[in-house]
N, C-alpha and C positions, 0 to 999 in steps of 0.2 A: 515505803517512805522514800521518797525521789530527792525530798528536800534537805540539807542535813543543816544543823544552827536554829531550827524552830526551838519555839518557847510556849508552852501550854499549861495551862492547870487543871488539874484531874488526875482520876485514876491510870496508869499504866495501860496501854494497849496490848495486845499480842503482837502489831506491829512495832511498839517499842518496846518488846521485849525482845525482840526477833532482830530488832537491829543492834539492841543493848551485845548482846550475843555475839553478831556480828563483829561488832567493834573489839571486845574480849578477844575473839578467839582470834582476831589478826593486828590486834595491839604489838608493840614496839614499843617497849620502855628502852630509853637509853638511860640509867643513873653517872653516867663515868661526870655529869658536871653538875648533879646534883636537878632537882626538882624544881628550875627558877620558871618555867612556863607554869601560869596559875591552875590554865584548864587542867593539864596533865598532870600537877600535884591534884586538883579535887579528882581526877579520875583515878590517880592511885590510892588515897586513903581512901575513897571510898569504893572503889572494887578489892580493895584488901580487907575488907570487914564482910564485902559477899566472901570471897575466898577462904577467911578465917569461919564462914557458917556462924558471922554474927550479925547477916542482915538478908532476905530477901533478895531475888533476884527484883521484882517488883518492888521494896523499897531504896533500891542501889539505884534503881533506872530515875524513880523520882527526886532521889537526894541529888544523883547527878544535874537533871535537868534544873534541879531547882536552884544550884549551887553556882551552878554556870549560869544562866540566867541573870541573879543577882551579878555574877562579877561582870556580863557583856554591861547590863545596865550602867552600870557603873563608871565606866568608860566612855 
C-alpha cells in the first residue's frame, strides 16, 4: 500500500492489516496536551479496545478506516 489516506469499503486486506500493524508498532502517542487531533483520539480508542482483546485486528482496521473517513468527509 504506497498510498496512505485512502477510503474503501469491504472486508480488510492482508495489506491493510499489514499496514494496520505497521502503523501500531511505530505509533507515537504524545498525551502531555491531551487528545485535541481527531484522527489520533479515533486511533487511540479504538486500537485500545484491540489492545484490551475487545476487538479484532480486522475489526480495529475497519472501525479505523471507517471513522476517519466520516471525519475527512466532513471537513
Amino acid at each position: 500500500m504506497a498510498e496512505l489516506g485512502y477510503v474503501r469499503s469491504g472486508r480488510p486486506t492482508e495489506a491493510d492489516a499489514a499496514a494496520a500493524r505497521h502503523m501500531v508498532d511505530n505509533a507515537v502517542i504524545d498525551l502531555r496536551n491531551g487528545l485535541q487531533d481527531p484522527v489520533m483520539r479515533i486511533l487511540y480508542e479504538e486500537t485500545s479496545m484491540y489492545f484490551q482483546g475487545d476487538a479484532s485486528l480486522d475489526e480495529t482496521v475497519e472501525k479505523i478506516q471507517s471513522r476517519v473517513g466520516l471525519y475527512l468527509q466532513e471537513q
